[in-house]
C-alpha positions as YAML, in Angstrom:
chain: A
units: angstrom
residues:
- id: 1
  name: UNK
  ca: [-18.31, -32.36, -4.87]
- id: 2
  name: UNK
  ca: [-20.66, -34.83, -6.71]
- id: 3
  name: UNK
  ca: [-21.31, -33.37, -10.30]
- id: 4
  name: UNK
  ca: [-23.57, -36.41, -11.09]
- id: 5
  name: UNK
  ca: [-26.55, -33.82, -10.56]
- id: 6
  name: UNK
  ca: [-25.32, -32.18, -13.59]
- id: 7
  name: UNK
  ca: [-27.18, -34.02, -16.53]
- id: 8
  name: UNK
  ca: [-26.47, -31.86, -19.56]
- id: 9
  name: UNK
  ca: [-23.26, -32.74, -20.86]
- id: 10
  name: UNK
  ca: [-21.69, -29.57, -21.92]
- id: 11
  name: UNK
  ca: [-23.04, -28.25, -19.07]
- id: 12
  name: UNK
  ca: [-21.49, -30.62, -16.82]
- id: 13
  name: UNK
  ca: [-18.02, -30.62, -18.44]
- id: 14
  name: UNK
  ca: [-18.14, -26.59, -18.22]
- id: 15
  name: UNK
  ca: [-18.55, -27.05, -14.38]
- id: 16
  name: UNK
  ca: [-16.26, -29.53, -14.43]
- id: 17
  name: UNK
  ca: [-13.88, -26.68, -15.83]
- id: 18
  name: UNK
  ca: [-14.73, -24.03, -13.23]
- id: 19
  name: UNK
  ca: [-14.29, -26.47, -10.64]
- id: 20
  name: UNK
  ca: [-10.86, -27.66, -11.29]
- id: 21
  name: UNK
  ca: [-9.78, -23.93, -12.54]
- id: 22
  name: UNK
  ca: [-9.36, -25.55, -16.27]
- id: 23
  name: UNK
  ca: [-9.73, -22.50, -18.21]
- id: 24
  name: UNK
  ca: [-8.95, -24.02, -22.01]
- id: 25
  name: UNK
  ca: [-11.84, -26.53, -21.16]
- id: 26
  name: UNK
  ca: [-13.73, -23.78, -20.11]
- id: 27
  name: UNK
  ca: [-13.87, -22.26, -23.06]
- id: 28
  name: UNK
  ca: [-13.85, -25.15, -24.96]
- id: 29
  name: UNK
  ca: [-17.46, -25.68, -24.36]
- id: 30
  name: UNK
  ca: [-18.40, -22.17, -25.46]
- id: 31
  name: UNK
  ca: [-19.16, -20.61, -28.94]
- id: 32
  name: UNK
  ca: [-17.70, -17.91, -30.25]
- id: 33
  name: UNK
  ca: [-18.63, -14.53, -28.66]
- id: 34
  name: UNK
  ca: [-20.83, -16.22, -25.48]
- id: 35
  name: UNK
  ca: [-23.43, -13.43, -24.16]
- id: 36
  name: UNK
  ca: [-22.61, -12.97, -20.53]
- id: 37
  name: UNK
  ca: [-25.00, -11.45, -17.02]
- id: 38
  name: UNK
  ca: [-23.77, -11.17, -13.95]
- id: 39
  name: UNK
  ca: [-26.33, -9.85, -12.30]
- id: 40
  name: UNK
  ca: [-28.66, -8.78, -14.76]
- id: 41
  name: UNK
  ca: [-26.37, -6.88, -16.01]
- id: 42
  name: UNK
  ca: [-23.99, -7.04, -19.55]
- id: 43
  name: UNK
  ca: [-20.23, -7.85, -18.12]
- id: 44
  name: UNK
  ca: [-17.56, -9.31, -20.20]
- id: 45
  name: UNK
  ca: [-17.11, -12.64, -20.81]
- id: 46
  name: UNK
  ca: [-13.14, -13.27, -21.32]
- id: 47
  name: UNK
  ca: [-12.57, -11.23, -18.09]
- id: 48
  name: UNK
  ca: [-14.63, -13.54, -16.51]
- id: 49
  name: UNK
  ca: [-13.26, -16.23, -17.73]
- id: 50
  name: UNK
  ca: [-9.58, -14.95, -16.91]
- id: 51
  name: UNK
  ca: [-10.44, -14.22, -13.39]
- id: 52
  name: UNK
  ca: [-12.61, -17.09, -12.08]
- id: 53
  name: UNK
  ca: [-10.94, -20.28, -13.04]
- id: 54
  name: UNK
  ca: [-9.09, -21.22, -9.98]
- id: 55
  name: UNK
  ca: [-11.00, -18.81, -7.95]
- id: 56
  name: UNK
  ca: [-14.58, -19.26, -8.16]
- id: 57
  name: UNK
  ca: [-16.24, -22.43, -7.83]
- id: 58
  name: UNK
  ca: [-19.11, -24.16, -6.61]
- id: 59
  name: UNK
  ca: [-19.30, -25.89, -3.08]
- id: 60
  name: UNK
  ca: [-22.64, -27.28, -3.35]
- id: 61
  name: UNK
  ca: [-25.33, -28.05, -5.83]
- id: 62
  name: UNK
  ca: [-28.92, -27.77, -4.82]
- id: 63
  name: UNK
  ca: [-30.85, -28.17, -7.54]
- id: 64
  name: UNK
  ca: [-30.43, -28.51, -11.51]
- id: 65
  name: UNK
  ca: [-33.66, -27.29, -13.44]
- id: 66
  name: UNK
  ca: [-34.89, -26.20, -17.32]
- id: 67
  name: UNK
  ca: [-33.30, -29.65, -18.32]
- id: 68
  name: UNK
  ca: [-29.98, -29.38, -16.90]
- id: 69
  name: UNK
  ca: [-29.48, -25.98, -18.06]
- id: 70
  name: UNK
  ca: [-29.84, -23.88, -15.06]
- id: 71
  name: UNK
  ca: [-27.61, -24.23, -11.95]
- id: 72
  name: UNK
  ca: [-28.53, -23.34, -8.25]
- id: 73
  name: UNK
  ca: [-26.19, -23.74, -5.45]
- id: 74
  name: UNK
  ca: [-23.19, -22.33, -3.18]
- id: 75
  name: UNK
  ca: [-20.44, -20.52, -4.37]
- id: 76
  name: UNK
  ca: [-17.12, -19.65, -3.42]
- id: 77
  name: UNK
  ca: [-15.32, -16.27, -5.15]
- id: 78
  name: UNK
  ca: [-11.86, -15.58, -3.31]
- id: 79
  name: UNK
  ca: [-12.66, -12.18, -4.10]
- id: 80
  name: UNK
  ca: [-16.55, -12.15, -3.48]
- id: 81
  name: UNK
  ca: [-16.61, -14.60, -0.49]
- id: 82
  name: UNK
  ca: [-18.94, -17.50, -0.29]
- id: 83
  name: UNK
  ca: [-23.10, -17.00, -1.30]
- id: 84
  name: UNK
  ca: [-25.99, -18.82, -3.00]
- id: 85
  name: UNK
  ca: [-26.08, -18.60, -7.06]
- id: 86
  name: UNK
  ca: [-27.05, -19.51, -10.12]
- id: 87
  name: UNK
  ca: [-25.77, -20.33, -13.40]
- id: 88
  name: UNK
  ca: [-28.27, -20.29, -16.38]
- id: 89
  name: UNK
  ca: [-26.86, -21.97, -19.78]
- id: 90
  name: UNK
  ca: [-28.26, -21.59, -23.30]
- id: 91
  name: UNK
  ca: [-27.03, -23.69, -26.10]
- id: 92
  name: UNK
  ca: [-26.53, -22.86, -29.64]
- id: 93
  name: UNK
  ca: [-27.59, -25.58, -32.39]
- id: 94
  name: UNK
  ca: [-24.11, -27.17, -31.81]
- id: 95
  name: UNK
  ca: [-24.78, -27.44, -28.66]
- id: 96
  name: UNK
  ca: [-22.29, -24.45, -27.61]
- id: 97
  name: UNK
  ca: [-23.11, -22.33, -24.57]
- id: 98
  name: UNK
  ca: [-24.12, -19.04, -26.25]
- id: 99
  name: UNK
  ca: [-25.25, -17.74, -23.11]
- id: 100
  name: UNK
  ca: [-24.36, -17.37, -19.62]
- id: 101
  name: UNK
  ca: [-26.19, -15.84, -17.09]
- id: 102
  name: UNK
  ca: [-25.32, -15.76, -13.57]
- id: 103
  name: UNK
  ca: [-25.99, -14.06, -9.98]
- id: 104
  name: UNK
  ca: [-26.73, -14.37, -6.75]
- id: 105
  name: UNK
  ca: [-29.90, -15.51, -4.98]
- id: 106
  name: UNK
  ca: [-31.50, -15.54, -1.51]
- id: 107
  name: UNK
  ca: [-33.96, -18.25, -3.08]
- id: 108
  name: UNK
  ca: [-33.59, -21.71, -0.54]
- id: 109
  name: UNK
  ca: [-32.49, -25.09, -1.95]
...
């Protein structure tokens, strides 16, 4: 899947993660204590984290927007099945994700 849509750089490299099931990188390009939404909803980040890499990716990008910060697209979950998401990042000054906020949407690409 071509990532070149992905223009933020820790952005990118945290997809980059997911996609290849890298969870060290992963978390590499996180701060400490990352908020996390799935769904509108608090969940916990390190369970996440634990239980998507190499199960959860993307299979298609749409669209990029809010300067490379926010993700729409197809995703695959082996335990969800396959729908259209989003990923919304928000950096910290060191340019850390601080935030993640994900879930799934009917909107079209």
């Amino acid at each position: 899947m071509d990532l070149e849509k992905l223009t933020q750089p820790t952005v990118r490299h945290a997809i980059q993660a997911l996609q290849s099931g890298d969870r060290s990188a992963w978390l590499a390009q996180f701060g400490p204590d990352p908020t996390f939404t799935d769904e509108g909803l608090p969940a916990n980040f390190q369970k996440f984290s634990e239980h998507a890499m190499g199960h959860e990716r993307f299979t298609r990008i749409d669209r990029v927007e809010n300067q490379g910060l926010d993700i729409y697209g197809a995703f695959h979950s082996d335990r969800w099945g396959d729908f259209e998401t989003f990923f919304k990042f928000r950096l910290d000054g060191d340019g850390k994700i601080r935030q993640l906020d994900i879930g799934q949407t009917d909107l079209p690409s």
